[in-house]
C-alpha positions in Angstrom: 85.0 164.4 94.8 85.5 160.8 96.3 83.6 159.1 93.3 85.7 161.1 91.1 89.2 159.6 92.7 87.4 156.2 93.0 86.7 156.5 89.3 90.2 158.0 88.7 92.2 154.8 90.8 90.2 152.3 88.9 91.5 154.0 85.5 94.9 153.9 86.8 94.4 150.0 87.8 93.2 149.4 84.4 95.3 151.8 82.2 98.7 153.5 84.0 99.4 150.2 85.8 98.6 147.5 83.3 100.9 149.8 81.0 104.4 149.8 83.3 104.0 146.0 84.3 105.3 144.9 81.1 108.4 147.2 81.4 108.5 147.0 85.6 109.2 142.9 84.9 111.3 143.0 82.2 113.8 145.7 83.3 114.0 144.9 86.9 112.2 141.9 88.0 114.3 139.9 85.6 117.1 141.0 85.8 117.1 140.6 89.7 116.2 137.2 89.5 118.7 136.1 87.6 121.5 137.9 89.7 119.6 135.9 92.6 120.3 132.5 90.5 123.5 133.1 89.9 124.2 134.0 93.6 122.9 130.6 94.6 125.0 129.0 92.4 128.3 131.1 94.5 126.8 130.0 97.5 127.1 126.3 96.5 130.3 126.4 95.1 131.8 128.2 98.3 130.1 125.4 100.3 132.1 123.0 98.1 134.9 124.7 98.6 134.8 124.6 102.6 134.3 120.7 102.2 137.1 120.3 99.7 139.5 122.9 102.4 138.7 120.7 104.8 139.7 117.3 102.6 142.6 119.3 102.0 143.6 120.3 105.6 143.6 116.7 107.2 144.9 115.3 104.2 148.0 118.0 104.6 147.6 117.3 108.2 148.1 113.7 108.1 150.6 113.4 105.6 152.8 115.7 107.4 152.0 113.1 110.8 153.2 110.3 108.6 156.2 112.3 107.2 157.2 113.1 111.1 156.9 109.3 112.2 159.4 108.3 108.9 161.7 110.9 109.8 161.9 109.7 113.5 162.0 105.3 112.7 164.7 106.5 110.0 166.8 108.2 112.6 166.6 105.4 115.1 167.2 102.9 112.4 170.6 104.9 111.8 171.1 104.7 115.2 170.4 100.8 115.7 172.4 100.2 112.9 175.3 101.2 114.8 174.7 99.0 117.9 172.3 95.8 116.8 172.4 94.2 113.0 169.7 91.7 114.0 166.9 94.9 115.1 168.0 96.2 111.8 166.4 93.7 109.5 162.6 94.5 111.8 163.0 97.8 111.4 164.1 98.0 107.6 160.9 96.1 106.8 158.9 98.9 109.3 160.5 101.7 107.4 159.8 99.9 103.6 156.0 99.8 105.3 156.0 103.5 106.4 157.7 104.2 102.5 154.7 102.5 101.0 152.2 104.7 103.2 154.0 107.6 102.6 154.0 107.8 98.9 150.4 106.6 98.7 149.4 109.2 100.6 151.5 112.1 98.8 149.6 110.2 96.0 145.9 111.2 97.4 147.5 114.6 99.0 148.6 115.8 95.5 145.2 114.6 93.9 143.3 116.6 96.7 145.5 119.6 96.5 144.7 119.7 92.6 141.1 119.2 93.5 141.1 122.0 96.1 143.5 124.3 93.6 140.8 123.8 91.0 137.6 124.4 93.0 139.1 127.4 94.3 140.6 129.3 90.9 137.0 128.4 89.8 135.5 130.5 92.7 137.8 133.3 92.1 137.0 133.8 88.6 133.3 133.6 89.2 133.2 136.1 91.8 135.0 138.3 89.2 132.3 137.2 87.2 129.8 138.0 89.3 130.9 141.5 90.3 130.5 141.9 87.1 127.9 140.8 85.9 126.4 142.8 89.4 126.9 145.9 87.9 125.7 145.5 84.3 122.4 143.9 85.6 121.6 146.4 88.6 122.7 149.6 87.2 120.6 149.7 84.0 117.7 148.2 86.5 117.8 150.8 88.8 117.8 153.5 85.7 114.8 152.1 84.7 113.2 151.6 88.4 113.8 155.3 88.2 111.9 156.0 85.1 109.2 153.8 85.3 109.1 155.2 88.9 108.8 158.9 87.4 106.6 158.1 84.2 103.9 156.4 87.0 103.9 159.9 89.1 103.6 161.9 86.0 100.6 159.6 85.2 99.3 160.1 88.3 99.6 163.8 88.7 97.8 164.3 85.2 95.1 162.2 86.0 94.1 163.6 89.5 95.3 167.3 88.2 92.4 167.1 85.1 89.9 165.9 86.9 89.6 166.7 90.8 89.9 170.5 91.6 90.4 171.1 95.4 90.3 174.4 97.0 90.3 175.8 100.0 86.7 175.7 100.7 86.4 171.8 99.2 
C-alpha cells in the first residue's frame, strides 16, 4: 500500500500539479499581484497627500496670522490718525510692508491650495478606481481558486480511488 501512494504522489507531482500551475498563476497569482501594485501606488499617493495637507495647513495657518496682524496695525493706524500725523507716515510704510507680505502669501496659499485640491480629487478618483478594479480582479480569482481547487480533489480522489483499495482488515 505505501509504495503504491508513494508511486501515486509522485504522479500527481509530475502530472495533476504541473497541469493546474499554468492556470493557478495566471488566474490568481496575477491578478493578485497586480491589485498589490496598484495598492502601493495608493499608499504613495496618500503619503503625498498628508505632506501636501500639511503644506496646506501652515500655509492656511500663517496667512490667516498675517491677515490678523494687518487687521490689528490698520485699526491702530485709524486710530493714530486721529491723534498724531507724524506716527502716521511710520506706520503707512509698516502697513504698505505688511500689504506686500500679504498678497505674496495669498499668492503661495492659493498655489498650495490648487496643489492640495489636485492631489486630493486625484486620490478620490483612484480609490474609486481601485474599488473597482478590486472587484473585477478578485471575484473572477476567487471563482477560479474555487475550480482549480475542486478539479485538484477530483484528481486526487480518482487517482487514490483506482489504485489503493483499503478495507477494514488493510
Amino acid at each position: 500500500i505505501s509504495l503504491k501512494l508513494l508511486r501515486n504522489l509522485n504522479d500527481i507531482r509530475q502530472t495533476v500539479l504541473t497541469q493546474l500551475n499554468e492556470p493557478l498563476d495566471i488566474t490568481v497569482f496575477q491578478p493578485i499581484k497586480e491589485l498589490n501594485e496598484y495598492n502601493d501606488e495608493i499608499h504613495k499617493l496618500i503619503k503625498k497627500r498628508g505632506r501636501k495637507k500639511f503644506d496646506f495647513d501652515v500655509s492656511k495657518n500663517r496667512l490667516e496670522k498675517l491677515q490678523n496682524e494687518y487687521n490689528s496695525l490698520e485699526l491702530s493706524l485709524r486710530e493714530e490718525n486721529n491723534t498724531n500725523s507724524n506716527a502716521m507716515v511710520n506706520s503707512n510704510s509698516q502697513l504698505e510692508k505688511y500689504k506686500e507680505k500679504l498678497d505674496k502669501l495669498k499668492s503661495e496659499d492659493k498655489s498650495i491650495t490648487d496643489i492640495y485640491t489636485d492631489i486630493n480629487q486625484r486620490l478620490k478618483n483612484e480609490i474609486d478606481e481601485y474599488i473597482a478594479l478590486r472587484f473585477s480582479l478578485l471575484d473572477p480569482s476567487f471563482e477560479s481558486f474555487m475550480k482549480i481547487q475542486l478539479k485538484l480533489y477530483t484528481d486526487l480522489q480518482e487517482k487514490f480511488n483506482n489504485d489503493v483499495h483499503i478495507d477494514g482488515a488493510t
